[in-house]
DOGUTOR-188283 format. One line per field, with one value per residue: residue number from 1; x, y negated, z negated of N, C-alpha, C in turn; residue in one letter. Coordinates in steps of 0.02 Angstrom, whole numbers, plus 50000, padded with zeros to 5 digits. Example, Ala and Ser with C-alpha at 12.3 -4.5 7.8 and 13.67 -1.06 7.14 Angstrom:
# residues 2
resi: (1/2)
n.px: (50660/50642)
n.py: (50284/50112)
n.pz: (49610/49646)
ca.px: (50615/50684)
ca.py: (50225/50053)
ca.pz: (49610/49643)
c.px: (50660/50645)
c.py: (50165/49998)
c.pz: (49610/49606)
resn: (a/s)
***
This chain:
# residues 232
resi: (1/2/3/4/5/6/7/8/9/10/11/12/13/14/15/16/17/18/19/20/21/22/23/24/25/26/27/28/29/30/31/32/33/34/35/36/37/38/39/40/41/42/43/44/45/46/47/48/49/50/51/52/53/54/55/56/57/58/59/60/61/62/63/64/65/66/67/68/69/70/71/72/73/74/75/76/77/78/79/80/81/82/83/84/85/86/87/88/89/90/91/92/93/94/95/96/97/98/99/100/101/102/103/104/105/106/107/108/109/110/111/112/113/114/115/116/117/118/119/120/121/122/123/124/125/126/127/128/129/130/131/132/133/134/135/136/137/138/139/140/141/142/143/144/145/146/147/148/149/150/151/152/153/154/155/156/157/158/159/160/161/162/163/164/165/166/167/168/169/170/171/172/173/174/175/176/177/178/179/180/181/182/183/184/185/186/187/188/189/190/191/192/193/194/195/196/197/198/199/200/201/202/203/204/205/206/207/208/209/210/211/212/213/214/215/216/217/218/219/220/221/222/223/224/225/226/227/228/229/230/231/232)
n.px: (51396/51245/51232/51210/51096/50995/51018/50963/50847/50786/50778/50658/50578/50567/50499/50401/50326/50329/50258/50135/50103/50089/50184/50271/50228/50106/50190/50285/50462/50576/50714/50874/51000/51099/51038/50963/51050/51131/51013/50965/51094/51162/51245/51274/51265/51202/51068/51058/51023/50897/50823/50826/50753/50617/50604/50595/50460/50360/50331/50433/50486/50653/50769/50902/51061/51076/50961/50779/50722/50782/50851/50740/50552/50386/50292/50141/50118/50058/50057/50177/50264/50190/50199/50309/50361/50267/50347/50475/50430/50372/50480/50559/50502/50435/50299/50195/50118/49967/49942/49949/49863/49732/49720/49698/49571/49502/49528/49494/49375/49262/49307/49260/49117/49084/49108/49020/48889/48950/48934/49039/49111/49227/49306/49227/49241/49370/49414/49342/49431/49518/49495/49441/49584/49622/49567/49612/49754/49873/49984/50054/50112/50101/49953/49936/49980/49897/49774/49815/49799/49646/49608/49642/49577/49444/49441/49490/49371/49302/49325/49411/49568/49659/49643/49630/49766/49831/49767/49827/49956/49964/49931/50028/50147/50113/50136/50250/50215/50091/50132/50220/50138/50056/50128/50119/49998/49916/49860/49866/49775/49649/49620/49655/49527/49435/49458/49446/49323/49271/49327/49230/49116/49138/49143/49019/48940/48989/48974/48828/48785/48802/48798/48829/48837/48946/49048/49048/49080/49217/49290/49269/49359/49476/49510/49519/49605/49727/49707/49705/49828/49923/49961/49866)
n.py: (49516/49582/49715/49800/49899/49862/49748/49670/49720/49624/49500/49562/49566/49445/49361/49429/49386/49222/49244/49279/49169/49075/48986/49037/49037/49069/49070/48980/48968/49059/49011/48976/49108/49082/48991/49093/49185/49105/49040/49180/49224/49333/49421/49363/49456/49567/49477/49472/49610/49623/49541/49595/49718/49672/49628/49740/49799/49696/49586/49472/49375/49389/49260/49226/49106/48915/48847/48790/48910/48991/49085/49169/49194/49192/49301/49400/49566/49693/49808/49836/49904/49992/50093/50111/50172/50294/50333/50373/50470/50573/50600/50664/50775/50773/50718/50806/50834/50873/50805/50677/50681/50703/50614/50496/50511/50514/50389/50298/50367/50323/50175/50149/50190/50070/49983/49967/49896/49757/49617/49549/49497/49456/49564/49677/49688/49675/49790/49869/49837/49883/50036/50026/50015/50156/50247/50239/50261/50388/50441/50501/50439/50313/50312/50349/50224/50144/50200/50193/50032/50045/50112/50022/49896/49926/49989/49869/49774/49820/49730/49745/49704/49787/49912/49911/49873/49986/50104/50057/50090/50219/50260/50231/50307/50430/50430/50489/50635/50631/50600/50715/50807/50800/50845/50980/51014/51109/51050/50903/50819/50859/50862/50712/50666/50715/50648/50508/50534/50537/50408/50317/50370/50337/50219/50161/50206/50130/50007/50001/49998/50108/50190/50308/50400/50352/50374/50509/50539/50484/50570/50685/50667/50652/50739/50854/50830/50866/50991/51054/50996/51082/51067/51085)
n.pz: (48703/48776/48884/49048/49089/48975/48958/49083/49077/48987/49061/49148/49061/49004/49111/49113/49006/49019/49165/49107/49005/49097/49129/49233/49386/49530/49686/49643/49594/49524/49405/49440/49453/49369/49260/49212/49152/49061/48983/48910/48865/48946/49068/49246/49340/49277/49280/49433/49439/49385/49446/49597/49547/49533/49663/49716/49635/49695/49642/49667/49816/49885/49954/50051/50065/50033/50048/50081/50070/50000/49854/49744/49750/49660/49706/49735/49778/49724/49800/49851/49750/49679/49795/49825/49707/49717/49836/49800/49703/49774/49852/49776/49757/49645/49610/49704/49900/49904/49770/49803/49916/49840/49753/49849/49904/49810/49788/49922/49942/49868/49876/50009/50002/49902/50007/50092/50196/50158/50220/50339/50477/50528/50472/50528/50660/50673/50632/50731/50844/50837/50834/50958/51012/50994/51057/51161/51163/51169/51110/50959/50852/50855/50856/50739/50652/50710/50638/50522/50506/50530/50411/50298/50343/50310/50202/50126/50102/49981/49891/49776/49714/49675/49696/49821/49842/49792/49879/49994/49955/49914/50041/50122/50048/50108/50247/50313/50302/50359/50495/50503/50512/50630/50720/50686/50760/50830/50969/51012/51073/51092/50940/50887/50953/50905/50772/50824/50831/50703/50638/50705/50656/50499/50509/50565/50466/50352/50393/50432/50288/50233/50102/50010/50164/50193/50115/50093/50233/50238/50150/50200/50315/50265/50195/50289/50410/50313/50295/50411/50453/50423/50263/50164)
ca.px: (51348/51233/51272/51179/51018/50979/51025/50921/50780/50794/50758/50607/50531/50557/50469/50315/50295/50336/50196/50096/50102/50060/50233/50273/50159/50107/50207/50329/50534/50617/50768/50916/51042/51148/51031/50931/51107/51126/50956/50931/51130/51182/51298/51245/51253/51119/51007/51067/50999/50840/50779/50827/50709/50575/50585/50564/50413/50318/50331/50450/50538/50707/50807/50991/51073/51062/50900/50718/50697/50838/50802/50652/50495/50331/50238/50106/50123/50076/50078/50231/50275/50173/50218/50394/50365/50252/50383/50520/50424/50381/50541/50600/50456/50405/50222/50162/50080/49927/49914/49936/49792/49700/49724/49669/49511/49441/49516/49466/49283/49246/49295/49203/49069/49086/49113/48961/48864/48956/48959/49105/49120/49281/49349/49221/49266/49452/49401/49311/49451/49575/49455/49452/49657/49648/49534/49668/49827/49900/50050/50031/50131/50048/49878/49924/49979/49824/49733/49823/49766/49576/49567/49648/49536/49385/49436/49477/49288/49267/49331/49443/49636/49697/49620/49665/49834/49844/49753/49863/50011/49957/49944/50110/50170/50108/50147/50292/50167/50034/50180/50242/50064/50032/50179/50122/49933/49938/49842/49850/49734/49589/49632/49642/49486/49377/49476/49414/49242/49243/49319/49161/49071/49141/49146/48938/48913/49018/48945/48751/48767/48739/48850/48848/48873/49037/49115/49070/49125/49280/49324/49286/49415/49537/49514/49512/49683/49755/49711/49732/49892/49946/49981/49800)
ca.py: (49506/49632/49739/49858/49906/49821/49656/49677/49711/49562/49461/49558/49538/49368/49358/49448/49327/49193/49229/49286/49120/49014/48951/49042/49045/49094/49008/48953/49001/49090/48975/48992/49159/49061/48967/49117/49199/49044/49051/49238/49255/49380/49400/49362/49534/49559/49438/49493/49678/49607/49518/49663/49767/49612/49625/49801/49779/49667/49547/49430/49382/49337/49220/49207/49042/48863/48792/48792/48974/49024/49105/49206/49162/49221/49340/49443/49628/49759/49900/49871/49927/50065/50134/50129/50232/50387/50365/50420/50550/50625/50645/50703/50847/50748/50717/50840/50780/50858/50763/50615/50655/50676/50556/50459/50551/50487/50323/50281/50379/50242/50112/50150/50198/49995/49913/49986/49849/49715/49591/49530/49505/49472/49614/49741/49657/49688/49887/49901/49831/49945/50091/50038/50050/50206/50269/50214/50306/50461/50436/50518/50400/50220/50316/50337/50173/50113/50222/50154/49974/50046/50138/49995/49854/49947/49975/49791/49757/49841/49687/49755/49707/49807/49979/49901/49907/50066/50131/50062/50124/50295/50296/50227/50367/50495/50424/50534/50694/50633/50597/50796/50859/50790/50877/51043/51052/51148/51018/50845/50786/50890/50832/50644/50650/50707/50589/50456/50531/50536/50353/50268/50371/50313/50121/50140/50207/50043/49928/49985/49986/50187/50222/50405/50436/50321/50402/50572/50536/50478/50643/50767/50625/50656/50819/50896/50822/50887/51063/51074/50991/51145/51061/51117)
ca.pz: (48758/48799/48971/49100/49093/48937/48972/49145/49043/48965/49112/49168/48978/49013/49172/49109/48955/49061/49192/49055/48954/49143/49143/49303/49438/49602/49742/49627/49594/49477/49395/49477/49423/49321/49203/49157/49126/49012/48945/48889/48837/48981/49134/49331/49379/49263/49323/49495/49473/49362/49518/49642/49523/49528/49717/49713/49624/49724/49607/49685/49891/49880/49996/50042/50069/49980/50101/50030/50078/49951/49772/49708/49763/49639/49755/49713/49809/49689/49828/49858/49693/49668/49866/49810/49663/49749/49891/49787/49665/49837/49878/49721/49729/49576/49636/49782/49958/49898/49737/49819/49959/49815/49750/49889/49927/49758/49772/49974/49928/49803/49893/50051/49949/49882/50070/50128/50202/50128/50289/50352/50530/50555/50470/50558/50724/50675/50623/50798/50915/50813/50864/51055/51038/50945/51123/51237/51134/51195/51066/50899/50809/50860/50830/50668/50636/50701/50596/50437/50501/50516/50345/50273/50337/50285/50093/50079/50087/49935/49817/49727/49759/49641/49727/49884/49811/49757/49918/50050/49931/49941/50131/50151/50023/50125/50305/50343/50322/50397/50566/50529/50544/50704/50760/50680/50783/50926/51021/50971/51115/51041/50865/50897/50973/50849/50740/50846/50820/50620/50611/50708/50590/50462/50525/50566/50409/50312/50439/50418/50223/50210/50049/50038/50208/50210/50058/50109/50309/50233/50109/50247/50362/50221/50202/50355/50436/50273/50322/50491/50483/50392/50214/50136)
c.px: (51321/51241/51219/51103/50984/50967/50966/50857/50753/50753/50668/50545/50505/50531/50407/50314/50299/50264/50142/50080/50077/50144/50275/50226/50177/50154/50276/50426/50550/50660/50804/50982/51085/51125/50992/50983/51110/51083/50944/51020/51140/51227/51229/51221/51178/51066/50993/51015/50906/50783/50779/50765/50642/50544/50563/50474/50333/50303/50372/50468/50591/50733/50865/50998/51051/51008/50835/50684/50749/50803/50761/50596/50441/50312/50176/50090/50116/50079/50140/50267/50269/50159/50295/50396/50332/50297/50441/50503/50408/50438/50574/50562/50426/50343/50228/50107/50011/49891/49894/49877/49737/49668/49685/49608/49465/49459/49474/49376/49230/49241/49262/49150/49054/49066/49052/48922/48882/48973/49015/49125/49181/49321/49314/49232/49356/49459/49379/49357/49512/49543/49433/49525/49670/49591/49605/49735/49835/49958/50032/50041/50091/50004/49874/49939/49939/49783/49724/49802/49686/49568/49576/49612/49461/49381/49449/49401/49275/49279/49370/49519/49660/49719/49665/49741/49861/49829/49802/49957/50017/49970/49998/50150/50187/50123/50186/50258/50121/50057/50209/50200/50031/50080/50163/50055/49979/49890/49793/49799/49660/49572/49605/49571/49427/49404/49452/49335/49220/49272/49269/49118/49076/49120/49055/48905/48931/48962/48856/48724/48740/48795/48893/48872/48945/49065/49116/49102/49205/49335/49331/49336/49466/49574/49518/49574/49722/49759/49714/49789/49936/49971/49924/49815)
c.py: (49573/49659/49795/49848/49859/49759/49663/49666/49649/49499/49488/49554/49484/49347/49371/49404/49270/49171/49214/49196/49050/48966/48964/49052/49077/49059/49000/48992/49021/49032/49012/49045/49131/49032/49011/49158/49166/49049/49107/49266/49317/49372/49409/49421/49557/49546/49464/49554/49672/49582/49559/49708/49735/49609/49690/49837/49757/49597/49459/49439/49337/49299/49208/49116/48981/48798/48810/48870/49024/49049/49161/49165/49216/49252/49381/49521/49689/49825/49890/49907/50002/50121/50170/50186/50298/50400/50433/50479/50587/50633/50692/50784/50833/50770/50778/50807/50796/50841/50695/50613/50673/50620/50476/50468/50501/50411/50273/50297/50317/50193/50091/50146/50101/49938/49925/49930/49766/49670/49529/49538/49506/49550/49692/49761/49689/49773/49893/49905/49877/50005/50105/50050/50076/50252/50277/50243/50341/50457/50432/50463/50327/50237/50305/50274/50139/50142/50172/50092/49979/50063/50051/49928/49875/49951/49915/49764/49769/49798/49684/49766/49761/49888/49962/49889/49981/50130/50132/50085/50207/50317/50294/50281/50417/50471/50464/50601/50676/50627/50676/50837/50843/50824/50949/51071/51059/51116/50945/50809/50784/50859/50741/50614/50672/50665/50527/50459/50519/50482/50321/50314/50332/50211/50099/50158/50143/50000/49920/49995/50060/50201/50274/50431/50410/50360/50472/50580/50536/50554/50694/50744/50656/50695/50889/50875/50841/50953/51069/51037/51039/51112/51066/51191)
c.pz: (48780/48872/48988/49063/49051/48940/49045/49113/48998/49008/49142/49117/48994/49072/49158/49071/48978/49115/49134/49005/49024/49166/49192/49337/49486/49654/49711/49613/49519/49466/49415/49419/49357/49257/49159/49126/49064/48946/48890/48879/48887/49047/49219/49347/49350/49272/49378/49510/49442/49426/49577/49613/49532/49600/49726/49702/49651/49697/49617/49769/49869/49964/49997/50046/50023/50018/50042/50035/50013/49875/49783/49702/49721/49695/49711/49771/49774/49747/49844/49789/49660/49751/49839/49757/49687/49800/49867/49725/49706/49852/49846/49692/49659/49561/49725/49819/49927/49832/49757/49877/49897/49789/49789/49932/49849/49778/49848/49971/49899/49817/49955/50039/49928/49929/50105/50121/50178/50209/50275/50414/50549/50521/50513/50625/50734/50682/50715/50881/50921/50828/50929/51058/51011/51023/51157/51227/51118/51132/51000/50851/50805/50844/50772/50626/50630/50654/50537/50448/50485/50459/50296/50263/50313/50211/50096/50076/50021/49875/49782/49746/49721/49654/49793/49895/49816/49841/49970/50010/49981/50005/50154/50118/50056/50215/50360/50361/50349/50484/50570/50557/50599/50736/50765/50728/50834/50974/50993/51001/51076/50972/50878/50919/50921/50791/50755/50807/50751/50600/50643/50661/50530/50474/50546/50497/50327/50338/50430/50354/50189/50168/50044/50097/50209/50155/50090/50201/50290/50197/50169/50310/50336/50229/50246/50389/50386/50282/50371/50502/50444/50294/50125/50121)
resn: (x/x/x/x/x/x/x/x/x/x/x/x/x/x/x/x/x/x/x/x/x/x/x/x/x/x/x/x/x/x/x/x/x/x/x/x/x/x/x/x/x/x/x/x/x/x/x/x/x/x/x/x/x/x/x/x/x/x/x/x/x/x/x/x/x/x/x/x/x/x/x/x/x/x/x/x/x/x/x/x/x/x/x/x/x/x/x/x/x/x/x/x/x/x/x/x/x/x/x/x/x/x/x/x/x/x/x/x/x/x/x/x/x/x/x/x/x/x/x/x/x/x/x/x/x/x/x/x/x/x/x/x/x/x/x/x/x/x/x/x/x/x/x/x/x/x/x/x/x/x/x/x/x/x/x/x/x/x/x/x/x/x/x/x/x/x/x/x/x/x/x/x/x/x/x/x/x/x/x/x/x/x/x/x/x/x/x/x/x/x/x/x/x/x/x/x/x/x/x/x/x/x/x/x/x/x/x/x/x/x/x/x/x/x/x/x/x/x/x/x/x/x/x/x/x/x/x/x/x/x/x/x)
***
């Protein structure tokens, strides 16, 4: 019987050919630990760490207990997947912060660049009330939270989940530096406030369909809290 890693891999083979072939779906469950044990010739544990890696992923939610919430549930989450991985090559000094704000300078440019004018009331409604409680908060940290809700409802306009994946990865990647470098200005009041001022730019330049200005509002957004929070 094969053991460790191997055998693991086994299971998530069989998961991709699986979806791949229509015979798992969206919505639907994984078979239960024991019969793909059964199935694919391997021990529990196996399975056990196959679906830990699966959840990891984004690919599945598990459930404790023996109710209808129990098991592996299909999901579809690729950022969590690819968050998890720049989290820990950032830690590991793998990838550096400012590959990854590159990174996200071409990929947010692009997709602003994309949402420009695409209407959608509720989501510019959602951007605008996140930009009255990004007015009203003195507290670095919630701003930036809010932030990450405004950049993030603005690239989903652009269509494409797969960016919008990848995008709200990145931000979560880099979340921890973007919370040190508010610590490092020497006057976050000042700061925040022209932050305010270059996301309604950005959000009139989405909202009245001006391309260019939204991608380039957004690079010199990027790019500019990257250097003045000392990591430029």
């Amino acid at each position: 019987m094969p053991a460790g890693p191997r055998a693991s891999e086994l299971v998530l083979a069989h998961v991709e050919a699986e979806l791949s072939a229509g015979r798992f779906t969206l919505g639907g469950r994984l078979p239960a630990e024991r019969a793909l044990a059964e199935q694919l010739g391997i021990s529990r544990p196996s399975v056990r760490e196959a679906i830990r890696a699966l959840e990891v992923l984004g690919v599945v939610r598990t459930g404790t207990g023996s109710g209808p919430d129990a098991g592996a549930v299909i999901v579809a989450n690729p950022a969590a997947g690819i968050g998890a991985a720049l989290r820990l090559h950032l830690a590991t000094t793998g990838v550096s912060v400012g590959d990854v704000v590159q990174l996200r300078v071409l990929i947010e440019g692009w997709a602003l660049r994309e949402a420009a004018g695409r209407p959608d009331a509720a989501v510019f409604a959602t951007a605008a009330a996140l930009l009255d409680e990004m007015d009203a908060e003195p507290d670095p940290h919630r701003f930036i939270d809010l932030d990450t809700a405004f950049h993030t409802s603005l690239v989903g306009l652009c269509g494409n989940v797969l960016v919008t994946a990848v995008m709200t990865s990145v931000r979560g990647a880099v979340r921890s530096y973007i919370g040190t470098g508010a610590t490092r200005l020497p006057d976050w009041g000042a700061t925040s406030e022209r932050l305010r001022a270059e996301h309604r730019r950005i959000y009139d330049a989405v909202r009245t369909g001006d391309a260019p200005r939204a991608e380039r509002e957004a690079i010199a957004h990027i790019t500019g809290y990257y250097r003045d929070s000392g990591f430029g």
